[in-house]
Phi, psi and omega in degrees: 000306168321285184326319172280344185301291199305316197283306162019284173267346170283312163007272181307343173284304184286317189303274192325329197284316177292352172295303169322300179319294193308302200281340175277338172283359157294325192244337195298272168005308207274339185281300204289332184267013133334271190322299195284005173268331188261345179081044174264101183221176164222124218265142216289157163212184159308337188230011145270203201234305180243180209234007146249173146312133146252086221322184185197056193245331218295356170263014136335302208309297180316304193283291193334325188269318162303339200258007158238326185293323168282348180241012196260314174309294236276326189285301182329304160320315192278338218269336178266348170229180203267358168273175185233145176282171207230116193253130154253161172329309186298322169308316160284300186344320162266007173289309167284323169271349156295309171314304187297319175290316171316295211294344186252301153031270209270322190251003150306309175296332191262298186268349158092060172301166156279179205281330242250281165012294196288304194310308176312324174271354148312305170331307174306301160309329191268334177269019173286323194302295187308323195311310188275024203016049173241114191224148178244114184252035187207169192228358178059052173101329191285134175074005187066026180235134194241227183316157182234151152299133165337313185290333170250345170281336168275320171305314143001280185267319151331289186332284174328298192282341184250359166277332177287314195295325186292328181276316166309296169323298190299315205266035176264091162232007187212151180295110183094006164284293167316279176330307193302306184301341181264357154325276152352297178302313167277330190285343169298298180292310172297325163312327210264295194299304188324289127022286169288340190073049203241090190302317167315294218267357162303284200307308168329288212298320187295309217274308181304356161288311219260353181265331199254354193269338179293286178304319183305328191296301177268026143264355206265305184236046152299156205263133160309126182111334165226297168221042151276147214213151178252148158299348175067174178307291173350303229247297195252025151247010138266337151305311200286328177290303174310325161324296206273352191288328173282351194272319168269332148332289165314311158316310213261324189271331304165298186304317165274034164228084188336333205271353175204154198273356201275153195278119177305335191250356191283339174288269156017252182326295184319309195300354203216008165290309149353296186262334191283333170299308198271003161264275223312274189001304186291317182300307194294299155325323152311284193319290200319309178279028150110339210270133171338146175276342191263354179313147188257166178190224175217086202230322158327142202277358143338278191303310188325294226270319166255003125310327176261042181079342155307119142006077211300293174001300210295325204277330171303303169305336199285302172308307175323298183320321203273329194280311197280336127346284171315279167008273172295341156316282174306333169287311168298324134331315197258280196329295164219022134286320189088010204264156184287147168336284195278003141305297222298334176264354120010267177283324201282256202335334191272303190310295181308318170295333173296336184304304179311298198311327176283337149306301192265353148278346139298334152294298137356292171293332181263006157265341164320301167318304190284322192287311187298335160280347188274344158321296194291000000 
């Protein structure tokens, strides 16, 4: 029965991804020749990476492709089994706040909203999900803390969606670093859900892979001049809201569910140590040298990484590797070592600073090298 269960669901899987996929190589084209007639491109500067205009319209693409590619599977879906669908509250909620994180987005890309601006209608988005009891109230052990009070779980579980949307929204600084990580993320959610047998979030998780796997192609290896293209605010703050809505979801679905042992916040926590470290990191650096927390600067772990002579091609695997790394580390650390949560984030937090130290003495050595050749 599990087998037939499984091949099912790769069906239904396989559906979604090609719709996504598809209706986004349908609309990208149609986005780029957008830009270029109103001139929505973004544009070289001192603290970017590349060195024409590029559109940056290309995360348009997303909510649109998951929400056809999922409801178009899911009418499939239903229409082949004997269930009906189950609409809760929490789904319009994340729908509305999801709507709302698209919608500041589309127009932080198009009119340059302020920062102040921004944050505030993110809050509102971020604060449909607790609105909705999709709340993260237990830390499952970490720090030796188990249930949380209300009162701290919704401020909380906000904090949580907008440092992720926000951390994401940062390392989109190189071609295929957002997408590749959320790349990452979803096919890790569709695994999950799937897993759960949880069909919606299966099928979601699915149809928006296949829509961001689309998009990596014409950022990564799109022709400049013609249909390479960046996602923009659009693009990756609504990857960070989805992110993190499936991240808590799964947490809360995980926790009910008998059929498996693994500590609900340990995927979770593993998948977003990466963008989520390296905004403290930066933010916290700032402030020690005096400098705004929110300015930008080429500080990212990104920028880091091509300073020390890498490649962006190079920094992007390096960073991927690194996400993927954590993951399979930290499972293998709970699973089959046993070692406790807050060692294990600990150990995360030790690993990553040693990473750095080793960055900027690499960094280091080759300014040096270069001030010494540029003597002789």
């Amino acid at each position: 029965m599990k087998h037939l269960y499984m091949a099912a669901s790769r069906l239904y899987i396989i559906i979604a991804l090609l719709i996504g996929a598809t209706f986004t190589a349908i609309v990208i084209p149609l986005i780029v020749a957008f830009c270029r007639k109103f001139g929505y491109f973004d544009h070289p500067n001192q603290r970017k990476l590349h060195h024409v205009a590029i559109p940056r319209l290309g995360g348009l693409a997303f909510l649109p492709s998951m929400a056809m590619g999922g409801i178009i599977t899911l009418l499939i879906y239903y229409a082949n089994t004997v269930k009906t669908p189950d609409f809760h509250i929490t789904a319009a909620l994340m729908i509305i706040g999801a709507s709302i994180v698209y919608l500041v987005g589309v127009l932080d890309d198009l009119l340059d909203l302020s920062a102040n601006l921004k944050f505030v209608i993110l809050a509102v988005g971020s604060a449909m999900l607790p609105i909705g009891n999709l709340l993260i109230d237990n830390l499952y052990g970490l720090y030796g803390i188990d249930t949380l009070p209300l009162w701290v779980a919704y401020p909380l579980t906000v904090l949580v969606i907008m440092t992720i949307v926000n951390a994401i929204n940062l390392i989109d600084g190189i071609d295929g670093l957002a997408s590749g990580f959320a790349i990452i993320c979803l096919a890790v959610f569709v695994y999950l859900f799937a897993d759960l047998r949880t069909e919606v979030f299966t099928i979601l998780s699915a149809a928006l892979l296949g829509s961001v796997v689309m998009f990596f192609c014409f950022n990564v290896f799109g022709k400049v001049g013609r249909l390479k293209i960046f996602m923009g605010d659009a693009g990756s703050l609504i990857l960070g809201y989805v992110l993190s809505y499936l991240a808590v979801k799964y947490m809360m679905m995980t926790e009910q569910n008998i059929y498996t042992d693994i500590n609900p916040i340990l995927i979770p926590y593993s998948l977003f140590i990466v963008p989520v470290f390296d905004l403290v990191r930066v933010a916290l650096t700032r402030v020690l040298v005096g400098e705004p927390m929110f300015q930008a600067d080429q500080r990212h772990i990104h920028h880091m990484l091509m300073r020390c002579g890498l490649s962006m091609h190079q920094a992007l695997v390096t960073i991927l590797a690194f996400v993927i790394v954590f993951i399979l580390g930290n499972l293998f650390l709970s699973n089959d070592m046993e070692v406790p949560l807050t060692i294990i984030f600990f150990l995360d937090v030790s690993i990553y600073l040693l990473f750095f130290v080793v960055v900027h003495s690499l960094i280091h050595r080759k300014e040096a090298l270069m001030r010494l050749l540029a003597e002789e």
